[in-house]
C-alpha positions as CSV (number, residue, x, y, z in Angstrom):
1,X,19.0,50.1,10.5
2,X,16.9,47.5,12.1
3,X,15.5,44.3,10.4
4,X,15.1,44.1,6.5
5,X,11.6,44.7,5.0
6,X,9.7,42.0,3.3
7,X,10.7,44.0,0.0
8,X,14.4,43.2,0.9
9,X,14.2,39.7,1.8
10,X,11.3,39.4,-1.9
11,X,14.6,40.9,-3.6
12,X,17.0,38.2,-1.5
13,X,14.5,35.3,-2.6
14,X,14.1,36.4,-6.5
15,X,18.5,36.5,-6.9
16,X,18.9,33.0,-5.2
17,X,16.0,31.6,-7.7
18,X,18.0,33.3,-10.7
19,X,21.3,32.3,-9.1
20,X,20.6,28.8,-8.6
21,X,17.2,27.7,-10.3
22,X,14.0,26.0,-9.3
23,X,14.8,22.3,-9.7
24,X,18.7,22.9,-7.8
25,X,16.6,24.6,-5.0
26,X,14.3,21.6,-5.1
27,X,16.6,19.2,-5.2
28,X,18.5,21.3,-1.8
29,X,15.2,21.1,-0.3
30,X,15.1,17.6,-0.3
31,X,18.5,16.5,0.3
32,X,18.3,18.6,3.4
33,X,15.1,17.2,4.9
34,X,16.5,13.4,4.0
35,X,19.6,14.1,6.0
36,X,17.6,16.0,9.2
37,X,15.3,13.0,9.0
38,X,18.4,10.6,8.8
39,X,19.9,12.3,11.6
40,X,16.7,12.0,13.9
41,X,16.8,8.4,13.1
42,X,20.4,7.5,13.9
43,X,19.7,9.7,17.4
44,X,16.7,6.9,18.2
45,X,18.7,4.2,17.5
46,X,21.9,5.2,19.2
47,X,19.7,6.1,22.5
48,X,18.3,2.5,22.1
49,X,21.8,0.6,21.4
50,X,23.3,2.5,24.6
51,X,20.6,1.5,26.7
52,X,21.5,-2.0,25.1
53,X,25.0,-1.7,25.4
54,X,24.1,-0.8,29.3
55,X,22.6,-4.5,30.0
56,X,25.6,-6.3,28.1
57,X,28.7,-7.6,29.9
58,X,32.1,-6.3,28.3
59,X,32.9,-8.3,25.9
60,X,29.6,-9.9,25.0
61,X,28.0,-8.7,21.6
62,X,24.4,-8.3,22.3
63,X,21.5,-9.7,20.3
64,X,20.7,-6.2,18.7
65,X,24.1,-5.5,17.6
66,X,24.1,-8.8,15.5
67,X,21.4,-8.4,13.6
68,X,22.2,-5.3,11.5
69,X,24.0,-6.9,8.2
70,X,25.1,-3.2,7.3
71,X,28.0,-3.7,9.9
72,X,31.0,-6.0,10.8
73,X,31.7,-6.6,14.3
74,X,35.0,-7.2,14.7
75,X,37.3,-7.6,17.8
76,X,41.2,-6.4,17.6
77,X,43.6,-9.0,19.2
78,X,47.2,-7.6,20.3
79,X,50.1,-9.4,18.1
80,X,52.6,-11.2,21.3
């Protein structure tokens, strides 16, 4: 009752291929590694912008937060 043989886990292997297919399990396989590789990415730069975020006065947008043109920073004002 212990671990599954290599036989079980051939079997495992061969019904996912049929189930699925080679270019689906390709396609998978790369998706997955983009988005683990996206994700190690987005770690870096979040460790870097805190340490940035660290030096700035509130209020203050710092020189690294403006030049990414992939966001808009903007500031909410209360309605008197």
């Amino acid at each position: 009752m212990g671990s599954f043989s290599i036989w079980h886990w051939l079997i495992v292997l061969l019904i996912v291929v049929m189930v699925f297919g080679t270019k689906k399990l390709k396609n998978m396989g790369s998706d997955l590694g983009g988005a683990v590789k996206g994700f190690k990415d987005g770690m870096k730069e979040g460790g870097q912008s805190a340490a940035d975020a660290k030096d700035t006065p509130p209020g203050q947008v710092s020189h690294a937060q403006t030049t990414d043109k992939a966001t808009i920073d903007v500031e909410a004002k209360q309605k008197s």
